[in-house]
C-alpha beads as a LAMMPS data file, in Angstrom:
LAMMPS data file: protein, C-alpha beads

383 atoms
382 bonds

1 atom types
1 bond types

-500.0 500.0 xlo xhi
-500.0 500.0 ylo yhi
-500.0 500.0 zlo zhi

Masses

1 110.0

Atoms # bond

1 1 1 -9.062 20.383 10.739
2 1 1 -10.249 17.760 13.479
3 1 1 -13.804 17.581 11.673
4 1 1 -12.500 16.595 8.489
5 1 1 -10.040 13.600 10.116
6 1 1 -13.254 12.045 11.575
7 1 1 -15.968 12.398 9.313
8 1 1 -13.721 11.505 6.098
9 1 1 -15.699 8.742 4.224
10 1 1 -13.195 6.248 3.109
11 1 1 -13.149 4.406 -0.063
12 1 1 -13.231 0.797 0.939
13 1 1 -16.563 1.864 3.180
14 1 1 -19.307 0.884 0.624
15 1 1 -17.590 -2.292 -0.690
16 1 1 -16.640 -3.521 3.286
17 1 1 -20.595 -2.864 4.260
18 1 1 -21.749 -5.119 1.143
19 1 1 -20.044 -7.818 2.632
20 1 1 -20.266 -8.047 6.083
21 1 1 -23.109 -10.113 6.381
22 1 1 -21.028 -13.108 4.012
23 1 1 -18.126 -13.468 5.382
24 1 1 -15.220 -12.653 7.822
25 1 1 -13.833 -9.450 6.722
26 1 1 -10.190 -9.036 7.045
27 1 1 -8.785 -5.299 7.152
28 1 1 -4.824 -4.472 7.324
29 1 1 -2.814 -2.170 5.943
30 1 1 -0.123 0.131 7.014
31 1 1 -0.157 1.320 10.914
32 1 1 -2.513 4.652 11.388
33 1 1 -3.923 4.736 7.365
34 1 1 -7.447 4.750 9.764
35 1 1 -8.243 1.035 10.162
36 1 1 -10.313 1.503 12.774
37 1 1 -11.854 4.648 12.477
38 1 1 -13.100 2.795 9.041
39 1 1 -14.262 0.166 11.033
40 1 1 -16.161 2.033 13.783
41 1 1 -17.905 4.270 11.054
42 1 1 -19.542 1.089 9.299
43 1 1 -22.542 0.584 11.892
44 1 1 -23.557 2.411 14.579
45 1 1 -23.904 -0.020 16.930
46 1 1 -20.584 -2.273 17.252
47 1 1 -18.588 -4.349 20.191
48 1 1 -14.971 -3.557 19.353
49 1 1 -11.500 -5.319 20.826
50 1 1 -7.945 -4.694 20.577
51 1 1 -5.851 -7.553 21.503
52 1 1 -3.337 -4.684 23.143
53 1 1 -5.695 -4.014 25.784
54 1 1 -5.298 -6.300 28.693
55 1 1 -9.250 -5.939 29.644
56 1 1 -9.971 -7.318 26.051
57 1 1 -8.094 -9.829 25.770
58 1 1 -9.502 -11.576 29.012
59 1 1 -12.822 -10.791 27.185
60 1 1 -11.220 -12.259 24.147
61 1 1 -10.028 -15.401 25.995
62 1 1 -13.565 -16.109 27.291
63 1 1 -15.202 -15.014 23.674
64 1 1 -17.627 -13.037 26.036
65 1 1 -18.503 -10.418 23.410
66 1 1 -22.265 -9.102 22.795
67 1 1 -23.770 -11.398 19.977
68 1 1 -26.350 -8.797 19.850
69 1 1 -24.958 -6.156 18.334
70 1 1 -24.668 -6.150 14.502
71 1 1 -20.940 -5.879 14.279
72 1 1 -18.372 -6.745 16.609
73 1 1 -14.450 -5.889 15.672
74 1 1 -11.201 -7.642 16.642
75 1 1 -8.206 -5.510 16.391
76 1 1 -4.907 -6.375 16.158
77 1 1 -6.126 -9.860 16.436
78 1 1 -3.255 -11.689 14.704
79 1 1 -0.990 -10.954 17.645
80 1 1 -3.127 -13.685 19.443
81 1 1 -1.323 -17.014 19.245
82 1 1 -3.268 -19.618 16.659
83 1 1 -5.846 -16.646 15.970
84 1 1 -6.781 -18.017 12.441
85 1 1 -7.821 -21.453 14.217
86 1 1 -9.560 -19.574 17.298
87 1 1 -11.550 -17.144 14.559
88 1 1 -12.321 -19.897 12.064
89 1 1 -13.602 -22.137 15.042
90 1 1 -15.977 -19.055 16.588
91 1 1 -16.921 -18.721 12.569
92 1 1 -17.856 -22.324 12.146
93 1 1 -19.677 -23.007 15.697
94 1 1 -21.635 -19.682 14.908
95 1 1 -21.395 -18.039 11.755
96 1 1 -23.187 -14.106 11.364
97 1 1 -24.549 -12.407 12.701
98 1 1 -22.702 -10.647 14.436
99 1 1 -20.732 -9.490 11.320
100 1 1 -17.078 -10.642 12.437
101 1 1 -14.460 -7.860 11.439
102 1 1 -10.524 -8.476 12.050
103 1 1 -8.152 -5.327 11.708
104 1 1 -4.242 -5.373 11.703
105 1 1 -1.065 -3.390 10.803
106 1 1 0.374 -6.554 9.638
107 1 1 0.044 -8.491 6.702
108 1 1 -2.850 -11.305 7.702
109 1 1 -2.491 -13.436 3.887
110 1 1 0.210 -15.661 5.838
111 1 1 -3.056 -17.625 6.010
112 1 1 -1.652 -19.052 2.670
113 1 1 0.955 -20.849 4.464
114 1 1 -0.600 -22.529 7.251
115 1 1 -2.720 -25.723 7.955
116 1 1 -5.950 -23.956 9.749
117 1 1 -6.476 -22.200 6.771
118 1 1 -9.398 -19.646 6.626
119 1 1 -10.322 -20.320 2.809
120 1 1 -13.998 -19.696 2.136
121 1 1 -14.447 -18.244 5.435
122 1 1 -13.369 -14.231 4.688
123 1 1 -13.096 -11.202 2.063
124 1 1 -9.900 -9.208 2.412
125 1 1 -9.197 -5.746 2.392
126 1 1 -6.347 -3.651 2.137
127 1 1 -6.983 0.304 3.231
128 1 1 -3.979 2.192 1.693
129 1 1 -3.194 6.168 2.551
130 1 1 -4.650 8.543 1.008
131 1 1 -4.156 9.224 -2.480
132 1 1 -5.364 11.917 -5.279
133 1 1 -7.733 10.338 -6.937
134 1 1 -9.472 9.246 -2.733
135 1 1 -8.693 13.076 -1.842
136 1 1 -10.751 13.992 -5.131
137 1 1 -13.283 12.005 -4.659
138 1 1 -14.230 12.595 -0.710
139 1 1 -12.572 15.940 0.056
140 1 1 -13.361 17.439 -3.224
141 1 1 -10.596 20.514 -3.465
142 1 1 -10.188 23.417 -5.141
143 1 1 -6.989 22.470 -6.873
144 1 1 -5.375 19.152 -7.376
145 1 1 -2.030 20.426 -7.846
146 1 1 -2.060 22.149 -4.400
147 1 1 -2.891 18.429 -2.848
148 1 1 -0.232 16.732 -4.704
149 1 1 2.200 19.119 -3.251
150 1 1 0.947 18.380 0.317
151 1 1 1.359 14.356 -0.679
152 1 1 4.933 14.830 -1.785
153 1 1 5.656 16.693 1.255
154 1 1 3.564 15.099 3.906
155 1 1 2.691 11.589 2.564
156 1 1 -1.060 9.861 2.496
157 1 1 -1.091 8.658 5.934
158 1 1 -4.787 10.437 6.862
159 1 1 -3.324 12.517 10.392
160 1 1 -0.316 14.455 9.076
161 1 1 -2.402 14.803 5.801
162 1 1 -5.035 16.506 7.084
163 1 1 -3.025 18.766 9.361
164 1 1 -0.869 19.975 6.973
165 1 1 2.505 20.884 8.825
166 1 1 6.042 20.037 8.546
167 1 1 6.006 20.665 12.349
168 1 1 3.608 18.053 13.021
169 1 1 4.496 15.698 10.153
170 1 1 8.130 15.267 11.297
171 1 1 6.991 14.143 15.121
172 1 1 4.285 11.998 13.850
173 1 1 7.086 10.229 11.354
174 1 1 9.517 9.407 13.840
175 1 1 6.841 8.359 15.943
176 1 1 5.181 5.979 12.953
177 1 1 8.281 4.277 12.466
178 1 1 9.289 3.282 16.195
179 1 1 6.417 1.652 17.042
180 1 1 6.389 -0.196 13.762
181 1 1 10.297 -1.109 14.595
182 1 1 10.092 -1.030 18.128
183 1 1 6.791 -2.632 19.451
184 1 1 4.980 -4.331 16.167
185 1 1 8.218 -5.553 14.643
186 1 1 9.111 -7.492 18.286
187 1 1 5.709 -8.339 19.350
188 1 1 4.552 -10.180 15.558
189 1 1 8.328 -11.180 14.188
190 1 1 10.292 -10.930 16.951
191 1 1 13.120 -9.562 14.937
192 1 1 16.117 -8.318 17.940
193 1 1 18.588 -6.741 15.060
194 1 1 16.157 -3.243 15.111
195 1 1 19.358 -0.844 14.742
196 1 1 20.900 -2.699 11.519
197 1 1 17.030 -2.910 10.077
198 1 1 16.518 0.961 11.448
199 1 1 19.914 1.259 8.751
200 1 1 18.515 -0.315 6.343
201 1 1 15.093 1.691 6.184
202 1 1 17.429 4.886 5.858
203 1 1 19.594 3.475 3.127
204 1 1 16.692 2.606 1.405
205 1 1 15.161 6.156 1.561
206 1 1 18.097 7.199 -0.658
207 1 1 17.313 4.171 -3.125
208 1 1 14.000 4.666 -4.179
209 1 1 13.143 4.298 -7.785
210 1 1 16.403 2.490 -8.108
211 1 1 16.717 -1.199 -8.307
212 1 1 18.060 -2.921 -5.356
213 1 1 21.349 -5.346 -5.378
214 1 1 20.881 -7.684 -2.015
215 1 1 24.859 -7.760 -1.667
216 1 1 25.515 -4.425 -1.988
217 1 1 23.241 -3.888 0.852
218 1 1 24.594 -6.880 2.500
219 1 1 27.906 -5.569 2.509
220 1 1 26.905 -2.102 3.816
221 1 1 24.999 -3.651 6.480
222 1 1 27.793 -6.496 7.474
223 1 1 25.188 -9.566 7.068
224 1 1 24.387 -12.284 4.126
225 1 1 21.890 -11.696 1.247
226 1 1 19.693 -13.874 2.925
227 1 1 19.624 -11.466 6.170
228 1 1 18.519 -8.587 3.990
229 1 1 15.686 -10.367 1.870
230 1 1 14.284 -11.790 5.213
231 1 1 14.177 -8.410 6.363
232 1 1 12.964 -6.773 3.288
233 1 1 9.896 -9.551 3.634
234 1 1 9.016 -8.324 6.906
235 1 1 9.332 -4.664 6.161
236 1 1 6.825 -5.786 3.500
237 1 1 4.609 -7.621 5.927
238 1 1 4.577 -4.684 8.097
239 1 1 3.105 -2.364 5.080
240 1 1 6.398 -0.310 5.763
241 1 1 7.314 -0.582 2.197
242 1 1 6.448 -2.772 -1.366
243 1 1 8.187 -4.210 -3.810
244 1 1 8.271 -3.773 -7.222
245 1 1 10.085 -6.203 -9.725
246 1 1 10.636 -6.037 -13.333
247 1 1 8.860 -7.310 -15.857
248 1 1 10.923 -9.261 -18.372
249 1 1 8.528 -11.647 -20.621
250 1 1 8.418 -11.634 -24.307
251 1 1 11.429 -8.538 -23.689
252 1 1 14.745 -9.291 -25.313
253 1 1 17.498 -8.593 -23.356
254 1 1 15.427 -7.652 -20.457
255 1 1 16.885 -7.031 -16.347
256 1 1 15.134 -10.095 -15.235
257 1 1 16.130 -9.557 -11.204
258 1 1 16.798 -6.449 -9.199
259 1 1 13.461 -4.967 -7.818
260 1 1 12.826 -1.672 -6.590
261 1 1 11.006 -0.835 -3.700
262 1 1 8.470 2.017 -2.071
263 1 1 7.668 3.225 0.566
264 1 1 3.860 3.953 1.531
265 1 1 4.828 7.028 3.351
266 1 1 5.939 9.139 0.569
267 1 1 7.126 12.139 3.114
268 1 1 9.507 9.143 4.082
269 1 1 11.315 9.441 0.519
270 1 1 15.082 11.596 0.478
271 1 1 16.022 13.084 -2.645
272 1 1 14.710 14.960 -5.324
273 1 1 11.043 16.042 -6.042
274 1 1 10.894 13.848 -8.858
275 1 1 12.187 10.732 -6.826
276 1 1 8.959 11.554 -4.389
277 1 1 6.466 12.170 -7.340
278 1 1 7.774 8.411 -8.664
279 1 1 7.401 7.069 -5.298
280 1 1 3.773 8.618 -4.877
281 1 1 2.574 7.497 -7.987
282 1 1 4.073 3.876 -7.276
283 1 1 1.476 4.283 -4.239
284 1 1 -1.570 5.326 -6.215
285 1 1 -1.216 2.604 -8.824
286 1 1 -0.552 -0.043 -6.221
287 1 1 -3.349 1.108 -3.965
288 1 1 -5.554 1.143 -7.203
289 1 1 -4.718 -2.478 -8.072
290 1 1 -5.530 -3.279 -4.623
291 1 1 -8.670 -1.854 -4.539
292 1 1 -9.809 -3.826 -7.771
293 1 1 -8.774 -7.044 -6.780
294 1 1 -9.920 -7.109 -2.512
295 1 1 -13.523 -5.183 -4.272
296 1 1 -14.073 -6.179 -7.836
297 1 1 -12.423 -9.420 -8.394
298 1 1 -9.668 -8.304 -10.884
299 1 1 -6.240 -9.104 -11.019
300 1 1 -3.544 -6.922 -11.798
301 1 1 -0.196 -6.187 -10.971
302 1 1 2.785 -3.185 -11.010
303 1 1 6.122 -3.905 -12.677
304 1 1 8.995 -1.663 -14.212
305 1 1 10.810 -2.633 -17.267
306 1 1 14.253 -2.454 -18.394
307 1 1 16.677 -3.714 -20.383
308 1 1 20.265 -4.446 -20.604
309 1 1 20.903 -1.442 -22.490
310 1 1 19.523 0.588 -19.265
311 1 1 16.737 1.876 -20.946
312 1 1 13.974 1.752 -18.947
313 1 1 10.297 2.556 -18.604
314 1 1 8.962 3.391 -14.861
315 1 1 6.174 1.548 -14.463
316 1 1 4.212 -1.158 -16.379
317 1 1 0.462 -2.123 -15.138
318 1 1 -0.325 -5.646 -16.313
319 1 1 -3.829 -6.902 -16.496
320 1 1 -4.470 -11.104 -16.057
321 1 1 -0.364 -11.350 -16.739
322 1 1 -0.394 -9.328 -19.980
323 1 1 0.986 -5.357 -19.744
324 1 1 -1.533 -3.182 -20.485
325 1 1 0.363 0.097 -19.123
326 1 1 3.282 2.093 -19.790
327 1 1 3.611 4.343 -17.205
328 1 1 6.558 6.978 -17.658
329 1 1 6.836 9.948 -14.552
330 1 1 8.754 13.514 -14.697
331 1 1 8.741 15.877 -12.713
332 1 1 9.091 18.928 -15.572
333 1 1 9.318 17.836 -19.258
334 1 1 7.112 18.004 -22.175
335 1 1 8.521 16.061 -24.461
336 1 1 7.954 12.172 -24.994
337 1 1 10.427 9.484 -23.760
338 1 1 11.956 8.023 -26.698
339 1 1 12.018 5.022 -24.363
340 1 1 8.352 4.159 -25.081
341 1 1 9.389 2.963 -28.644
342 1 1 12.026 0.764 -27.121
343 1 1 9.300 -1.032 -25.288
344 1 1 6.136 -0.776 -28.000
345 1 1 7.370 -2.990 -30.606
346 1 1 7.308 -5.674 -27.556
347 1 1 3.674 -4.773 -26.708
348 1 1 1.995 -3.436 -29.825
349 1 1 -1.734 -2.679 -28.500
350 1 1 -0.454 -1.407 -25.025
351 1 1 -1.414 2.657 -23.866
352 1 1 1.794 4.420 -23.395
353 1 1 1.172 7.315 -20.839
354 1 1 3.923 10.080 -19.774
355 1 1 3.126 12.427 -16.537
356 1 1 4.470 15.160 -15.614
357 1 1 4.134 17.147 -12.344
358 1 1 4.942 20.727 -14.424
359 1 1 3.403 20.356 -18.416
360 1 1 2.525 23.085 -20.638
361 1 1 -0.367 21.544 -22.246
362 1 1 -1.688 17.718 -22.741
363 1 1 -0.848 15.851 -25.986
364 1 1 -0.694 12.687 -27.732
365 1 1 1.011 11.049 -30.457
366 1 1 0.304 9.664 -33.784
367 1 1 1.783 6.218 -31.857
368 1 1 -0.690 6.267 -29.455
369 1 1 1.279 8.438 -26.636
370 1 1 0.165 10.264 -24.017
371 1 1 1.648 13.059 -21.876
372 1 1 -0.604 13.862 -19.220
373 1 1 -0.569 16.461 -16.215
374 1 1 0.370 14.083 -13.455
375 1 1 -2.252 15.905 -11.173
376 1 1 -5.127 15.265 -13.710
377 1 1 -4.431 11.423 -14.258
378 1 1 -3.175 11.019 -10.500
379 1 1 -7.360 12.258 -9.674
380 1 1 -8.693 9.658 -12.020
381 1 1 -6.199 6.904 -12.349
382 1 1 -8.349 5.451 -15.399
383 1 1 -6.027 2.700 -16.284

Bonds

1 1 1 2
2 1 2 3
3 1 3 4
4 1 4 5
5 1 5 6
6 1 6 7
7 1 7 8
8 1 8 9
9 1 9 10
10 1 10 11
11 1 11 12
12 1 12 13
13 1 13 14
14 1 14 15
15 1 15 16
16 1 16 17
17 1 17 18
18 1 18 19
19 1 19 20
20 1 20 21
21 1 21 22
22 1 22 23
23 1 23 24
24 1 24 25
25 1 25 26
26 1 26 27
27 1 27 28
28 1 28 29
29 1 29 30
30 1 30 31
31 1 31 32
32 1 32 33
33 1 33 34
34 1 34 35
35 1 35 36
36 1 36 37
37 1 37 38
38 1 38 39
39 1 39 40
40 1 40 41
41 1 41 42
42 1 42 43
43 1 43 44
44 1 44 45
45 1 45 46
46 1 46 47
47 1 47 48
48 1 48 49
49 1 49 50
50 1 50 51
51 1 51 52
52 1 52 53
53 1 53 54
54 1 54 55
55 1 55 56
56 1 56 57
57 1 57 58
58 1 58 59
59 1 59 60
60 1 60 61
61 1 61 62
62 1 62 63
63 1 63 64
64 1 64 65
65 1 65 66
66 1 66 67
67 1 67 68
68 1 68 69
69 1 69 70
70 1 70 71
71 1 71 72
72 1 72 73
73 1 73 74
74 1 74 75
75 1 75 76
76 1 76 77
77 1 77 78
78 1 78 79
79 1 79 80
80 1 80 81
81 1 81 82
82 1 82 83
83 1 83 84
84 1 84 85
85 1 85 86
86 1 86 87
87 1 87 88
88 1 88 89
89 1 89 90
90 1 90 91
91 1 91 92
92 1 92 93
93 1 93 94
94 1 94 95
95 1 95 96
96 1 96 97
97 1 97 98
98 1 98 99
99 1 99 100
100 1 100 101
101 1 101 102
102 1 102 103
103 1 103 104
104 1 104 105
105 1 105 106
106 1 106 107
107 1 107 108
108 1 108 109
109 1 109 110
110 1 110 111
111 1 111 112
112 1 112 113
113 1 113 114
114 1 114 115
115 1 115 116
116 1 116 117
117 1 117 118
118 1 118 119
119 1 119 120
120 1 120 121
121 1 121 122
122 1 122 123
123 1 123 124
124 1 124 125
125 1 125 126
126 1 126 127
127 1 127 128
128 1 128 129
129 1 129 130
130 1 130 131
131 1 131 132
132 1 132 133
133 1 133 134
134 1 134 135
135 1 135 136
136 1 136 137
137 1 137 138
138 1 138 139
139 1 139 140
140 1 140 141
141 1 141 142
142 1 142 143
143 1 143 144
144 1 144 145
145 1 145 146
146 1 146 147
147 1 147 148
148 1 148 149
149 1 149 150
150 1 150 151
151 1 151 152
152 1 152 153
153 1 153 154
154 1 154 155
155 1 155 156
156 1 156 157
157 1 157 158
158 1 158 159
159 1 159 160
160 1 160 161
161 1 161 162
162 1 162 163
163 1 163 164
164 1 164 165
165 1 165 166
166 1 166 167
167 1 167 168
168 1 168 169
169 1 169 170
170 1 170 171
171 1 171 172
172 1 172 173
173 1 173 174
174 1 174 175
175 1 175 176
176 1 176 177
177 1 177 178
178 1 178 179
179 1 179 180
180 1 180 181
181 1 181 182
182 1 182 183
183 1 183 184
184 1 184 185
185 1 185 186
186 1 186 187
187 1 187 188
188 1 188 189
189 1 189 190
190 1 190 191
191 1 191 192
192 1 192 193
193 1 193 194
194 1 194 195
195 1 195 196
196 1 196 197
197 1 197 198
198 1 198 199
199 1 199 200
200 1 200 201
201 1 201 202
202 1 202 203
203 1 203 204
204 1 204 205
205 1 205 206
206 1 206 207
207 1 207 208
208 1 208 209
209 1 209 210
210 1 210 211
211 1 211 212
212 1 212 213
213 1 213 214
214 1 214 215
215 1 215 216
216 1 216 217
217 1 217 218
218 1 218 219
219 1 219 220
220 1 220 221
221 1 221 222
222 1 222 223
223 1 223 224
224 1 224 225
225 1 225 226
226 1 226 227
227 1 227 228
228 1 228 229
229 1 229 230
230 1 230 231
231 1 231 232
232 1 232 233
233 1 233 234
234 1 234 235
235 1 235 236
236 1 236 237
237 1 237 238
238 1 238 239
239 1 239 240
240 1 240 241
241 1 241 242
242 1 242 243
243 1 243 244
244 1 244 245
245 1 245 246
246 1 246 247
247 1 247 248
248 1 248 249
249 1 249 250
250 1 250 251
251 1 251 252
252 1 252 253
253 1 253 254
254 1 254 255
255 1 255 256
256 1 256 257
257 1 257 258
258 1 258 259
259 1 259 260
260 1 260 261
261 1 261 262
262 1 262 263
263 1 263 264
264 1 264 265
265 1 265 266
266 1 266 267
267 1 267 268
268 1 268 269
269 1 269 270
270 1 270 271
271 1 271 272
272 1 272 273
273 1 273 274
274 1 274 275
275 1 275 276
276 1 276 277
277 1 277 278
278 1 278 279
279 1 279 280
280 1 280 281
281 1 281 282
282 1 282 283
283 1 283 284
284 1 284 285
285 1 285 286
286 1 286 287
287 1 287 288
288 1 288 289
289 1 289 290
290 1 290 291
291 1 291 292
292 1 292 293
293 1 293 294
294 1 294 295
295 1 295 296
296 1 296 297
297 1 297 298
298 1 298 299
299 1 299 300
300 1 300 301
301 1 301 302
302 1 302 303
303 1 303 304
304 1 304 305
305 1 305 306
306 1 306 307
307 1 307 308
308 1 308 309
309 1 309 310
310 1 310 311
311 1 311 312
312 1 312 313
313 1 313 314
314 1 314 315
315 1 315 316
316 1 316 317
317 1 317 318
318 1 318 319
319 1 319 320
320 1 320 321
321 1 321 322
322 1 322 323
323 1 323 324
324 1 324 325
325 1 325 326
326 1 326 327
327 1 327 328
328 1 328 329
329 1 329 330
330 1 330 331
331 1 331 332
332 1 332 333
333 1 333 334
334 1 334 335
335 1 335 336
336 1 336 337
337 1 337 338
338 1 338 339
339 1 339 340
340 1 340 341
341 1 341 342
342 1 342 343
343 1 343 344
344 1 344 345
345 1 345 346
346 1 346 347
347 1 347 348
348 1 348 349
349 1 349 350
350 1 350 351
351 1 351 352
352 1 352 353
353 1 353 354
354 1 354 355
355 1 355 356
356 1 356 357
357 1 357 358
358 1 358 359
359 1 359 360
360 1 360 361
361 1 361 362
362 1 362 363
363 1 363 364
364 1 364 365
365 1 365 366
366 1 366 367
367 1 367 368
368 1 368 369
369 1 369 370
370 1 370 371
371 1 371 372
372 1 372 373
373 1 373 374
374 1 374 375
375 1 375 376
376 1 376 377
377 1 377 378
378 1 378 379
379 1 379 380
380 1 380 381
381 1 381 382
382 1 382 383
């Protein structure tokens, strides 16, 4: 089980190697999705950091790495004080080689905000968990269905994955979390309210695939609206969970506020199997989007749509700001969501696709519809 932990190609590999001779590569994403390992795999000979080690960052402080090695990795770096000025000013004084490669569990775009911007100067990344369509294209099993089971029950993160047990997937969750909560959370945001945010995370485990009222969470949680959003930001930061919001152009009498959120650790999710199928899927197509914009350039993004009526579609994948996608997902039904009409005359060209985790057989529609086996379409995500 080891062997196939550390030899796993990833599938950001090919894309990361292509550029590291142009530009600063940043690479984040959630806490243990394999950041490193990635890293370490991409050349074979490679100085590597991590700000968390004392030794390093006295090496760090004196910038006493070995410019003769191809590749030299920073990681964690973002926990240094100023780091986007002290990495754009070792960029500008010497450019590549060596190939310059930051990692972090923390969101590093902040660079948005700030004067010492690093624009022109990198190529982000974001490495999600694992996912079908990933485990079908690396691992190559037998039978998808089996591996969507494992997801549902043991999430994407790469370690608990690969190993397969509830034994060891319930230590290594309560382990994941505190050190997000209780080292990475103080160190980067320096947040001192962990128990009421530790509440929160288990409130929302019950909420998923349900949109989220700030006051009613508020008002469990005895603090303002603005407490929880700040929160919910940081969660976000820390790849913990995402947010989804609804989509509510060019739809009449369309929710236009309430958002739902995700978490990327499916195994994470409390209630029924079809709550964790949503919330895996909602990691697929968001991992997917991800993947096309840091390596191809594209932009998309994940919604969900209701209206006022509270009909509602699950998902909806827009493509340069128009929907594309209709994404419906259940867990044992094979007939069509009369839903997708609701929604159609709104978006006449867009694909209207219905999974399902059980399915008798595939079919479509004389309107265009699709019901799919959520195993099949969860391997190939061809969207």
């Amino acid at each position: 089980m080891h062997v196939r932990i550390t030899i796993m190609k990833r599938y950001l590999t090919k894309y990361i190697q292509e550029d590291l001779n142009n530009k600063i590569i940043l690479l984040t994403g959630p806490r243990q999705t394999g950041k490193t390992t990635l890293s370490k795999m991409l050349e074979n000979n490679f100085d590597y950091f991590n700000y968390d080690n004392i030794d390093d960052r006295l090496d760090l402080q004196e910038r006493s790495w070995d410019r003769s090695k191809p590749l030299v990795i920073f990681d964690e770096l973002h926990k240094l004080k100023n780091w986007k000025a002290w990495l754009k000013g070792i960029y500008d004084k010497e450019g590549i080689p060596p190939a310059i490669l930051v990692t972090g569990s923390a969101r590093l775009d902040t660079y948005k905000k700030v004067g010492d911007s690093l624009a022109g100067r990198f190529f982000q990344f974001r490495l999600h968990p694992l996912d079908l369509k990933e485990i079908s294209t690396f691992l190559k099993p037998d039978n998808h269905d089996v591996e969507l089971d494992k997801l549902l029950s043991f999430g994407g993160f790469p370690e608990p994955f690969l190993n397969g047990t509830s034994r060891f997937y319930n230590r290594w969750k309560k382990s994941h979390l505190d050190i997000i909560l209780k080292q990475d959370l103080i160190d980067i945001e320096n947040v001192q309210q962990i128990t009421q945010i530790e509440t929160m995370i288990q409130l929302l485990k019950h909420l998923v695939g349900s949109p989220i009222s700030y006051s009613a969470l508020a008002q469990d949680l005895q603090c303002s609206d603005k407490t929880v959003k700040r929160w919910l930001t940081i969660l976000e930061n820390m790849y913990v969970l995402f947010k989804i919001s609804p989509f509510h152009k060019n739809i009449a009498r369309a929710i236009q506020k309430a958002p739902k959120f995700y978490f990327y650790d499916t195994g994470q999710v409390i209630g029924d199997q079809g709550i964790k199928l949503e919330n895996a899927v909602a990691c697929a197509i968001q991992k997917e989007l991800h993947f096309r914009e840091d390596c191809l350039g594209e932009e998309g993004k994940l919604y969900y749509v209701k209206n006022k009526d509270g009909k509602e579609i699950d998902f909806c994948i827009s493509k340069e700001d128009r929907p594309s996608l209709l994404l419906e997902v259940k867990w044992n039904d094979n007939n069509l969501s009369p839903n997708f009409e609701i929604f159609k005359k709104f978006f006449p060209e867009i694909k209207m696709v219905q999974i399902s985790k059980k399915l008798d057989r595939e079919k479509t529609f004389p309107n265009g519809a699709e019901i799919r086996l959520a195993s099949n379409w969860l391997s190939e995500l061809n969207f």
